[in-house]
N, C-alpha and C positions, 0 to 999 in steps of 0.2 A: 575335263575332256570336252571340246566338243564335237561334238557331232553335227555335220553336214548334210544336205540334203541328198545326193545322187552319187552312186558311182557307174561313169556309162565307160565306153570301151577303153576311155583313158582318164578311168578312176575317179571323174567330174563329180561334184557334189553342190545340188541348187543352195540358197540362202546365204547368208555372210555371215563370217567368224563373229564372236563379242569384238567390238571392238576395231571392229573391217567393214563396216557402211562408209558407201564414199557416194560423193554426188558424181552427178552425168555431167561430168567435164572434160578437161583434155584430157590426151591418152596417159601421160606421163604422173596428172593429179591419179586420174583411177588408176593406175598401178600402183602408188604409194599406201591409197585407201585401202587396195586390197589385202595387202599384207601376206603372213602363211596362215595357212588354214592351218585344223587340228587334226590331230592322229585320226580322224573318221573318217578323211577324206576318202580312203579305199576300200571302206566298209561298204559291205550291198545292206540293204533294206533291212533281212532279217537278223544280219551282224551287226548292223546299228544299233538295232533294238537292244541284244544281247549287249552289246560297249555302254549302252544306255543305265542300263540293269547292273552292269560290272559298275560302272562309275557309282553307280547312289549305293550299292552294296560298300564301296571301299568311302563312301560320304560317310554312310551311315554307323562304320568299325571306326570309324575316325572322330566321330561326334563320339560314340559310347566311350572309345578310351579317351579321350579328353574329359565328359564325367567320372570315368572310374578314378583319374588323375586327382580332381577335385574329393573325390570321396576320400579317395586314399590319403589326401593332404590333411584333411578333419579326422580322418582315422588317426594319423599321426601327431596333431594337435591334442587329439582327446587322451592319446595313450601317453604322452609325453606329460601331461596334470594329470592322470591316473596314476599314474610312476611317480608322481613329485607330492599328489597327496598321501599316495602309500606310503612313503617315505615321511612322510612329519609323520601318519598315522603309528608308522614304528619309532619317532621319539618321543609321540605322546604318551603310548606304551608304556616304555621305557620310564620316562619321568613319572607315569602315573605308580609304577613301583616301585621308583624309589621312595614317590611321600607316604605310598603304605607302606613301607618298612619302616620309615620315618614316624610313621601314626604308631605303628604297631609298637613301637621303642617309646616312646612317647606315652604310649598307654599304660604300657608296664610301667615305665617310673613314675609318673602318676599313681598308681597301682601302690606302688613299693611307697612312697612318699605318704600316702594316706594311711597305709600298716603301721609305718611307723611312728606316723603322729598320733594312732589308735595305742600303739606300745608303751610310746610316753604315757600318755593317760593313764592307762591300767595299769602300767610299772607306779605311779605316783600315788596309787593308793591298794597297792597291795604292798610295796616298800620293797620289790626287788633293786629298783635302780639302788646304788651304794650313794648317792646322795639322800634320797628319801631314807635308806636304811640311817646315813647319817643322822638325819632331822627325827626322825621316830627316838634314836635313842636320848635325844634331847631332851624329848618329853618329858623324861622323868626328872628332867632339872626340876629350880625352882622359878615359879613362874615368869622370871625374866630371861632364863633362860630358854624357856620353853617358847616365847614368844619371838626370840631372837631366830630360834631356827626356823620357826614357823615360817618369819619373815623369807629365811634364807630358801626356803624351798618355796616359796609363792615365786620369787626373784628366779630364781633356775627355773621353775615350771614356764613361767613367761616367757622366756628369753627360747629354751628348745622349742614349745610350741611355734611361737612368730616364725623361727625359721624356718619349722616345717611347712607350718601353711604359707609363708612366701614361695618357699618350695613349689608347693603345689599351686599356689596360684600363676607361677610362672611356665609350670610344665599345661596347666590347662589352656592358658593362654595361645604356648607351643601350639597345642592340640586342637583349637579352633583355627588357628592360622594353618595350617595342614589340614586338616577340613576343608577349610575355603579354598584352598589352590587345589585339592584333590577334584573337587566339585568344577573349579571351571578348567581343569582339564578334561575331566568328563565330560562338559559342554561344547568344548574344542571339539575334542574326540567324535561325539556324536557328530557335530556339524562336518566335519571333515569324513566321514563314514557316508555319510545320506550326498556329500557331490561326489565319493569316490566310487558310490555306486550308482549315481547318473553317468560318469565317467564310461564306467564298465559298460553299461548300458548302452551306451552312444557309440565306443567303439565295438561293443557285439553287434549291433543292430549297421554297422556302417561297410564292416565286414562283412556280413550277407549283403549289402545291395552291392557289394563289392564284386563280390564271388559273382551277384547275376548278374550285374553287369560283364565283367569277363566272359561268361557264358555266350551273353549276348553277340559280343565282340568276334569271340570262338563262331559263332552262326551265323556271321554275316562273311568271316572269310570264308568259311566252308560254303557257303553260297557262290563267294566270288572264284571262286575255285573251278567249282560245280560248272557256274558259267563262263569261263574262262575252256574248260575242256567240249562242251559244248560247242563253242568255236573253232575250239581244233581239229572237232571231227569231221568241220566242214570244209577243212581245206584242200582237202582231192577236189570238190566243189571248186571251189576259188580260184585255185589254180588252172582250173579245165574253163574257168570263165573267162581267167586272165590271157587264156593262148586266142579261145577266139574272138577275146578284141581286138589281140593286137595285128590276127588276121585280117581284121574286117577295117582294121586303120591301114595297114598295107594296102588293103585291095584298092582301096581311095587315092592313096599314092600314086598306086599303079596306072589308074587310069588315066590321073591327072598329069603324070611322065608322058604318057603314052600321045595325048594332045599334045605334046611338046616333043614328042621323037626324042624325047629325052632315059640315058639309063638311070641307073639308082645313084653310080660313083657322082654323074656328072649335076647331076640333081642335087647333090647332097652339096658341091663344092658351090653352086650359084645361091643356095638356100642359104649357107653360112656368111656367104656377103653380102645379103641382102642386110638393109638397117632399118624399116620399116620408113618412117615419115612423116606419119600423120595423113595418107591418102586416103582412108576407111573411113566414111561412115561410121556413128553408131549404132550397131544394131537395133538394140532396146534403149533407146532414149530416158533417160529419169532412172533409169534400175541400176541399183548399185551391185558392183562387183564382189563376187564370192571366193570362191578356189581359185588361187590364181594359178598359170602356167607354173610347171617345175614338178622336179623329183615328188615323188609322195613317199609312204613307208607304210604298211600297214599297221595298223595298231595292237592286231595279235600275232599275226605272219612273220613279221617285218620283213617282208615282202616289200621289197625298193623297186617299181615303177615312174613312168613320164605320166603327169597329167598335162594331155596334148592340145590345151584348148583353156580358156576362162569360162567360168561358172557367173550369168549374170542373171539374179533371184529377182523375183515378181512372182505375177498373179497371173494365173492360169488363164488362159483367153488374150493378154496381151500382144498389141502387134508386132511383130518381129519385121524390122526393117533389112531391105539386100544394102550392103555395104558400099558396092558400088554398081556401075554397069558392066553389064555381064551376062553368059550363056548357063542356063541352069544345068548341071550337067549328071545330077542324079536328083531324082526328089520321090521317096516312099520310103519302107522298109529297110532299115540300117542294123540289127542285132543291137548293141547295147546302148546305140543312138535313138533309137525307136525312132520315130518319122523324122526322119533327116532330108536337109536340102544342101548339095554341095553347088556352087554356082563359082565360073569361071571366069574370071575379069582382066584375061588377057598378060601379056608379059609375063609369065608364070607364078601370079596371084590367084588365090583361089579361097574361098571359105565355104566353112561348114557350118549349118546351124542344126543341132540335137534336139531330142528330146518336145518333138513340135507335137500339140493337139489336133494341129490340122493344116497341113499344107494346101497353100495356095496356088501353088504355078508345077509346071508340069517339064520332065525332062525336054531340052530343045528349046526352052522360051527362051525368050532374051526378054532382061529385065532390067530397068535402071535405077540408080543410087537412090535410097530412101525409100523405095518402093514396098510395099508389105505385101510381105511373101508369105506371111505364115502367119498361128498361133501358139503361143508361152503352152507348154505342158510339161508333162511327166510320161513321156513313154518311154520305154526300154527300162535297160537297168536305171530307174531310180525313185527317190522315195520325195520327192516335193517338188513342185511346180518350179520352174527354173529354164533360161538359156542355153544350152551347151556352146562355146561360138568357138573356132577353130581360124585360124592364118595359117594359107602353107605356099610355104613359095616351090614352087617346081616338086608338090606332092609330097613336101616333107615339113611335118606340122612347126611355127615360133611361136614365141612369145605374143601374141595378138594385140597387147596394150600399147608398143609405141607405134601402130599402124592405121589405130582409131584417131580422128580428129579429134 
């Protein structure tokens, strides 16, 4: 939004848009420069302030949700690997019990495998097994017999033994290799737990500055709001401003018909065929153009008025040049003009210069082209140091730019 320096009886605002500085040249260059001004053009002083305060309130809800954006997109990164390590964290789970059940199976027949190599043993010499019962009743051969079975049961003992302890040497084996896979799943586990719970961490912790941000956001509109109604309370104000400018732009008209023995109809019809020309002077020499001529709209109201004049910004004290030669034919107290100089230059040309620190010449003078009439101010309605400059052909204000050399 910007915001302008002045609004005088026809909504004037001193200083130049971003972007609308133009040099002191022909009439038709500074019109191009000038360009349209911003929504503040209609604003008074204290309603600028307010559109001032509206604008960084709606800057500043617009920076926080652009953060909360950002937050939220890391909120959704972190939750999206929080999701996807919980997810392995339940196949590691999962596999971790299958190899305990695998251990636990694994232990038992280890278990049962060791009993049994323990059974062989002590069946072999107490002579349950029916091969040892065989070899016992042997014994009481004669000694080649005796030696025969002996053999025979050395031979059987060998043979079931090895297989049980291969047995078990294979199931132990089993059983350290489920171990070792149980153990670096454990280590997975662990490690996938300690970032699942930085995870958590990062989107708790992201989620609050989440939430205050929004909050944040929540209190700047309610601000903008706040001051948004603030303005509207002032518009019986505004509106009661607006009637007596556009009286006090009449009553100018009128006098200026009135030199001419001219009515409103007939005024209106020679004003519309004028086409300016380039016969005007510069006013302010070097000052670049602000507000230019044309419709305005208020920024809160939308209140559609005429800005009846160009806004040319400088430095307060500056000399303010008469356009051409001419009969001054008001110069003091103007209401939203504050020190105004209206000066008559024949053929039904006339201009106005607003918003003066200090006028120069006095009703009655006669003055000529270039001549310094006055000083750069901010009287009446506005808020920065600035030109107000007006063209009115037969009392009815144009466009002022193609009438400057």
């Amino acid at each position: 939004m910007v915001l302008l320096a002045c609004l005088s009886l026809t909504g004037d605002a001193g200083g130049a848009p971003a972007g609308a500085v133009a040099t002191a040249t022909a009439g038709a260059g500074r019109q191009a420069a000038a360009g349209v001004s911003g929504a503040g053009d209609l604003a008074s002083a204290s309603e600028a302030q307010l559109l001032e305060l509206i604008d960084q309130a709606d800057s500043r809800r617009q920076q926080i949700e652009s953060e909360a954006a950002g937050v939220n997109r890391e909120v959704e990164d972190l939750q999206s690997d929080l999701n996807a390590a919980e997810d392995h964290l339940g196949a590691l789970q999962a596999r971790q019990w299958t190899i305990e059940h695998k251990l636990e199976a694994a232990d038992h027949q280890l278990d049962e495998a060791r009993a049994h190599r323990q059974q062989l043993a002590l069946d072999a010499y107490t002579g349950r097994a029916s091969a040892l019962g065989y070899a016992s009743s042997l014994l009481y051969a004669d000694d080649l017999g005796a030696l025969a079975a002996r053999r025979s049961y050395v031979r059987f003992l060998g043979s079931s033994q090895a297989e049980t302890m291969a047995e078990e040497e294979r199931l132990r084996d089993q059983q350290a290799d489920l171990l070792e896979e149980l153990d670096g799943v454990r280590r997975e586990m662990h490690k996938k737990q300690a970032g699942a719970s930085a995870d958590a961490a990062g989107v708790a912790d992201g989620r609050r500055v989440s939430a205050g941000l929004l909050a944040d956001a929540e209190a700047q509109v309610a601000e903008r709001d706040r001051l948004y109604g603030e303005a509207n309370a002032r518009k019986s104000e505004f509106d009661t401003e607006l009637a007596d400018l556009a009286a006090q732009s009449e009553a100018v008209s009128a006098v200026l018909r009135a030199r001419r023995g001219l009515d409103a109809e007939s005024a209106g019809s020679e004003a519309s065929a004028a086409a300016g020309g380039g016969q005007l002077a510069d006013p302010y020499p070097g000052a670049s153009f602000g507000s230019p001529f044309g419709p305005r709209v208020h920024p809160v109201f939308g209140t559609v008025r005429m800005h009846t004049g160009v806004d040319i910004g400088g430095e307060a004290g500056d000399a303010i040049h008469a356009a051409d030669d001419g009969v001054v034919v008001s110069a003091g107290w103007l209401g939203g003009y504050g020190n105004a100089t209206v000066i008559d230059h024949g053929g039904g040309i006339a201009t106005l210069y607003g918003h003066q620190s200090q006028i120069l010449v006095s009703e009655g003078e006669r003055v000529t082209r270039g001549e310094v009439i006055g000083r750069v101010g901010c009287t009446g309605t506005c808020t920065g140091p600035h030109l107000h400059f007006e063209v009115r052909i037969n009392g009815d204000p144009v466009d002022p730019v193609p009438y400057i050399t």
